[in-house]
C-alpha positions in Angstrom: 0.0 0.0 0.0 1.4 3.5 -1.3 0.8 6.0 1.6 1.3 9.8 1.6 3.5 10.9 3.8 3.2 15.1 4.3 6.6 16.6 3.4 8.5 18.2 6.6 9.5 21.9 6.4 12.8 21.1 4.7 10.8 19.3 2.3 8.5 21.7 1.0 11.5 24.6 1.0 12.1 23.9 -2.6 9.0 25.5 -3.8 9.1 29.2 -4.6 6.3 31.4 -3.7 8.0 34.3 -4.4 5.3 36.6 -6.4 7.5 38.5 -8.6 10.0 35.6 -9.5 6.7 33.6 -10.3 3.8 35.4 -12.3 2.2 32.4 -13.3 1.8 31.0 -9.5 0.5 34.4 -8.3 -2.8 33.3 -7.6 -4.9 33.8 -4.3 -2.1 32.6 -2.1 0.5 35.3 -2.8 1.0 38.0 -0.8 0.2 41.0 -2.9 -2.0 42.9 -1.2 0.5 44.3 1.0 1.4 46.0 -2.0 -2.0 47.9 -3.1 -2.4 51.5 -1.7 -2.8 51.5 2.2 -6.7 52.9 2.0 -7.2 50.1 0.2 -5.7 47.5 2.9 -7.6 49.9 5.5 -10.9 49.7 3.9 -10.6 45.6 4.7 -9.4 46.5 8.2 -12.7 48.1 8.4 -14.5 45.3 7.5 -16.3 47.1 5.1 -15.5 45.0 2.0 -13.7 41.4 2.3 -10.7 41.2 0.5 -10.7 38.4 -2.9 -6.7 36.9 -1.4 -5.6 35.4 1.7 -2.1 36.4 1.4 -1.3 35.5 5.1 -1.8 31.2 3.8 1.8 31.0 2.7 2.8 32.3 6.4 1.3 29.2 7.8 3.3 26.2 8.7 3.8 24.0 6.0 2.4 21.2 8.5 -1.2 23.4 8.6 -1.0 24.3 4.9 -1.4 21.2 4.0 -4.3 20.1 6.6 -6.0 22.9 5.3 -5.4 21.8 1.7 -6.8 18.1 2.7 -9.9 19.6 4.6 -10.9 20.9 1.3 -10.1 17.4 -1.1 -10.7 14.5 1.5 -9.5 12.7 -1.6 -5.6 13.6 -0.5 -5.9 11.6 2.8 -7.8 8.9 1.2 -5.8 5.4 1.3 -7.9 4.3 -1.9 -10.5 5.7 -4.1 -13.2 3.9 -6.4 -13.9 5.7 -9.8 -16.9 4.6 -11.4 -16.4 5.5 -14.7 -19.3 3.0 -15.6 -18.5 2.3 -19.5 -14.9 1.7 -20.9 -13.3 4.8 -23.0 -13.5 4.0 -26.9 -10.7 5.8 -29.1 -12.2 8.0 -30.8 -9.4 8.5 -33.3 -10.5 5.3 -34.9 -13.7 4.3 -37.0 -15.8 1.9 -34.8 -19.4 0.4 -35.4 -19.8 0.5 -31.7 -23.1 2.8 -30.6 -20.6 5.8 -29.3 -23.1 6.7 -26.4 -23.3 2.9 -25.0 -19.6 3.6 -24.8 -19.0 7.0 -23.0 -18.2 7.3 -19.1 -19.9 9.0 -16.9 -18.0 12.6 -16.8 -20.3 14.4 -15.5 -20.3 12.4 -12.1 -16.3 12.0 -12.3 -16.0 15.8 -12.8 -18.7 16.1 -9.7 -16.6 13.8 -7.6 -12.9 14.9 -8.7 -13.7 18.6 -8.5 -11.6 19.9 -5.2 -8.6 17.7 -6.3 -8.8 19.7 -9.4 -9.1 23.0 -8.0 -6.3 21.4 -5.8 -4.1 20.6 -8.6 -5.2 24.2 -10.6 -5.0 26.5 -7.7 -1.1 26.8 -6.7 2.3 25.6 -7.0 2.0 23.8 -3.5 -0.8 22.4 -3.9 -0.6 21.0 -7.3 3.4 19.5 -5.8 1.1 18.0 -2.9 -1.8 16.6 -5.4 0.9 14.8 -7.7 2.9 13.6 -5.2 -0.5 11.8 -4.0 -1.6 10.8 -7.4 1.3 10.5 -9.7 -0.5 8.6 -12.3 -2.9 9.5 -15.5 -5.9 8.4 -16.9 -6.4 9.3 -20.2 -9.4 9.1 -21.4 -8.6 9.1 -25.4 -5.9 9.3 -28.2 -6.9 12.5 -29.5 -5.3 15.4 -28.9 -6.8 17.4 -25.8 -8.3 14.3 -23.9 -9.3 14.4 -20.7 -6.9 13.7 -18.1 -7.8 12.0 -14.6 -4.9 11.7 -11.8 -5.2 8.8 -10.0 -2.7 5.9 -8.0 -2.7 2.9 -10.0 -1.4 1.0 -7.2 -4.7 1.7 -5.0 -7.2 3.5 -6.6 -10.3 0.9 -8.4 -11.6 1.5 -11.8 -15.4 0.9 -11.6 -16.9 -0.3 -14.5 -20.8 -1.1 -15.2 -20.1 -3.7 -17.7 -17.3 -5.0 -19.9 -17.7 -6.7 -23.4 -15.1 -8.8 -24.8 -14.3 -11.3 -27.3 -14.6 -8.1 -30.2 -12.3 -6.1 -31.2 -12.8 -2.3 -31.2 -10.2 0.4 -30.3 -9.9 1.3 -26.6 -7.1 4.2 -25.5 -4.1 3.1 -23.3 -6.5 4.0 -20.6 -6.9 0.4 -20.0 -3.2 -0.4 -19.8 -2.7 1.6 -16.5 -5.2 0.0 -14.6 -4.2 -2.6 -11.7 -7.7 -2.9 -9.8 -10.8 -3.2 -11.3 -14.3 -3.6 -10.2 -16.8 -4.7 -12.9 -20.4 -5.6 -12.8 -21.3 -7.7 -15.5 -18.3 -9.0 -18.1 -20.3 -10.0 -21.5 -18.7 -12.6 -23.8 -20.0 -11.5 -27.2 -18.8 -15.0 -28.3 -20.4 -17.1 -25.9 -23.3 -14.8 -25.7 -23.4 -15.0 -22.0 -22.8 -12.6 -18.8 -20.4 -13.4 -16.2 -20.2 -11.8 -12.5 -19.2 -13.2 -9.5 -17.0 -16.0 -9.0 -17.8 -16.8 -13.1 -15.5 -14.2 -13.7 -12.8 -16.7 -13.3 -13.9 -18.2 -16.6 -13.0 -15.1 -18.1 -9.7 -14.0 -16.6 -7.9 -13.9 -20.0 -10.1 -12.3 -21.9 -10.4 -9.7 -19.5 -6.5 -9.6 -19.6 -6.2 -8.9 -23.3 -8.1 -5.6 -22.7 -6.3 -5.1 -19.2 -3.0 -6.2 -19.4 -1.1 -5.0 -16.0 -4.3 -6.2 -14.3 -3.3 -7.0 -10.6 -6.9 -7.4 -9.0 -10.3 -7.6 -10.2 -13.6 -6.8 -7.6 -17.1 -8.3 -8.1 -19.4 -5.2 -6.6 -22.8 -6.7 -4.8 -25.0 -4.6 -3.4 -25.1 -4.6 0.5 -27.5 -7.2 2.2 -30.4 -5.8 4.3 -29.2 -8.3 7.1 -26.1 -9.3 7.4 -24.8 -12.8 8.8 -21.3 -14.2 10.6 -19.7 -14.2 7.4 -21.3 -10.8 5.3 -19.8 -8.7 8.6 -16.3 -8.7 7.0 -16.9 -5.3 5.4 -18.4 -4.0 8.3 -14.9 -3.7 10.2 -12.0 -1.4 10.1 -9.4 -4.3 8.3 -10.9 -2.9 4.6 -10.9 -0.4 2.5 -13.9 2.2 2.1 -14.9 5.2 0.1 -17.7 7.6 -0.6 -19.1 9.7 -3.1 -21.5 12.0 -2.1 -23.6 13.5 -5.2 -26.9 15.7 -4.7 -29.4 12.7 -4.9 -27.6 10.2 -3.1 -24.7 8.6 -1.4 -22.7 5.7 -1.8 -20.5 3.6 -0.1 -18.1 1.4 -1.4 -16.4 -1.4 1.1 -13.5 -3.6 -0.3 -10.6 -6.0 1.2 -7.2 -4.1 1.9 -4.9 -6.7 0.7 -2.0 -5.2 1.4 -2.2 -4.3 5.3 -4.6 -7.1 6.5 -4.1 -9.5 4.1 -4.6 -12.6 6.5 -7.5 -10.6 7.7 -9.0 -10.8 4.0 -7.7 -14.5 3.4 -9.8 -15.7 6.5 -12.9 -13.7 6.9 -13.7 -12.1 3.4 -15.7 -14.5 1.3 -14.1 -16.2 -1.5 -15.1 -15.9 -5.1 -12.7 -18.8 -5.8 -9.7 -20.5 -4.2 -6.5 -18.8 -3.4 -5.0 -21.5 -5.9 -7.3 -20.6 -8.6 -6.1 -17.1 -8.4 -2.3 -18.0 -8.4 -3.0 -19.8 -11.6 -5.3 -17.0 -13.2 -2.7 -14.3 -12.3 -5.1 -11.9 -11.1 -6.8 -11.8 -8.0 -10.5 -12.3 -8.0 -12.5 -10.4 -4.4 -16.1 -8.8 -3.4 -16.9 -5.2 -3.5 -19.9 -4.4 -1.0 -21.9 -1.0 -2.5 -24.0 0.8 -0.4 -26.4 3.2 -2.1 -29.0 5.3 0.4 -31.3 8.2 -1.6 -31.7 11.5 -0.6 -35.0 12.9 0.1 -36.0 15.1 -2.9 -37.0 19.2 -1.3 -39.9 20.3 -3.0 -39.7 23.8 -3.3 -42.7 26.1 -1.1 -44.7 27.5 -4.0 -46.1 30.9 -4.0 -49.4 31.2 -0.9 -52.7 31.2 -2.6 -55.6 33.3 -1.6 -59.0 31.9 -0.2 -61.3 33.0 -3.2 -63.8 30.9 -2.7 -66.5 33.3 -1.6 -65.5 35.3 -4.8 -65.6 32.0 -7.3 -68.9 31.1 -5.4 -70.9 32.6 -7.9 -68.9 31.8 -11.1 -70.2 29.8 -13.8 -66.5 28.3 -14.7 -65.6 25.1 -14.0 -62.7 24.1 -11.5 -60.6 21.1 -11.1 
């Protein structure tokens, strides 16, 4: 398991926050309003007007700075992340058959979900050192010029995918070569005409290897059982993994084994999808997911009070419904 470890002072001495030695940096962190006219400064004294900069941050201890910078992306403490990008990026620089919106991920959840990392990694010179150094690894999402781009650990983080179809050839983008975990729903074998999940996945370890070929681990996601018995409490403990996105209508939880710091933990209690042999020999390594999904109540807006007309309408000749 890849952990961050927060850079001392020494550390983070390399990075030059000087304003005037680094225009491009100058953001909301620099310390230039010390240099506008003094009625100016006065006038936020005053409290009259709040000033648009925080130029006091960089005076901070690196220590604090970077507390404050993981208070606003929870994703830089995270030990491991799951993006659901829910369908498998298709090249588009080459001519496929494949119905184009069957294949596109979701981006308009991932850019929901990865938005403070990106201010994060957009906002400063110390805090896009800090983001990188957390997520050194890239996603890219095609082989056109301009693609999107999504940071990510390839040693922790889980690509979530809905489904995966294999046994036909169409162009995918080296996205797939990066991955090392994976958690699929449904793996469809265009040749066999069947679905696989679960511990039928085995059956299709290799195909699933000529689309994913550094593929270390591979998660079956089930949806979490309304009661739970002696051996569905694994993921209820603190021995595994978890993560959640929070979105406007609704929240979910994703619970998985961490097989690298309780590994006996996950080789005794987590249930099996197949034997620890059968793994060995597949070269990839074949566990549940547990996902939790819980709704949000919709608010329904107060509409506009209406006035008691009745005695008025009383003698109308309209019909009301």
């Amino acid at each position: 398991m890849c952990s961050y470890e927060p850079k001392s002072t020494d550390d983070m001495s390399d990075i030059n926050y000087d304003a005037d030695s680094n225009p491009g940096n100058h953001l909301c962190l620099i310390d230039d309003v010390a240099k506008k006219p003094c009625g100016e400064s006065s006038r936020f004294q005053d409290g009259d007007t709040a000033p648009d900069t925080f130029p006091q941050f960089m005076r901070f201890p690196p220590e604090l700075r970077l507390q404050i910078w993981q208070l606003h992306c929870p994703d830089l403490s995270a030990k491991a992340r799951v993006l659901p990008f829910m369908k498998l990026p298709i090249s588009s620089t080459v001519h496929t058959q494949i119905d184009c919106e069957c294949c596109l991920p979701d981006y308009e959840a991932l850019a929901e979900q990865t938005k403070d990392l990106r201010a994060v990694l957009s906002t400063h010179s110390e805090s896009r050192s800090i983001a990188l150094r957390k997520y050194p690894d890239e996603l890219v999402m095609d082989l056109a010029p301009g693609a999107a781009i999504f940071r990510f650990r390839k040693e922790t983080d889980v690509i979530f995918l809905s489904d995966v179809v294999i046994g036909k050839d169409y162009p995918i983008s080296k996205f797939a070569s990066e991955i090392e975990n994976l958690a699929v729903g449904d793996v469809v074998d265009c040749s066999k005409r069947r679905y696989f999940r679960d511990g039928t996945l085995l059956q299709v370890v290799p195909g699933i290897k000529s689309l994913f070929p550094n593929l270390k681990r591979l998660y079956s996601p089930r949806q979490a059982p309304t009661e739970h018995n002696d051996i569905e409490k694994w993921w209820l403990v603190e021995h595994v993994h978890s993560y959640m996105i929070d979105s406007d209508d609704q929240t979910t939880m994703f619970y998985w084994p961490d097989l690298d710091a309780h590994a006996d933990f996950a080789r005794s209690s987590v249930p099996k999808l197949c034997s620890l042999e059968e793994m060995k020999e597949a070269g990839v390594e074949l566990w549940p997911m547990v996902e939790f999904e819980s709704w949000k109540p919709k608010e329904i807006p107060d509409g506009p009070e209406l006035e008691d007309d009745s005695s008025s309408n009383a003698s109308s000749d309209s019909d009301e419904y």
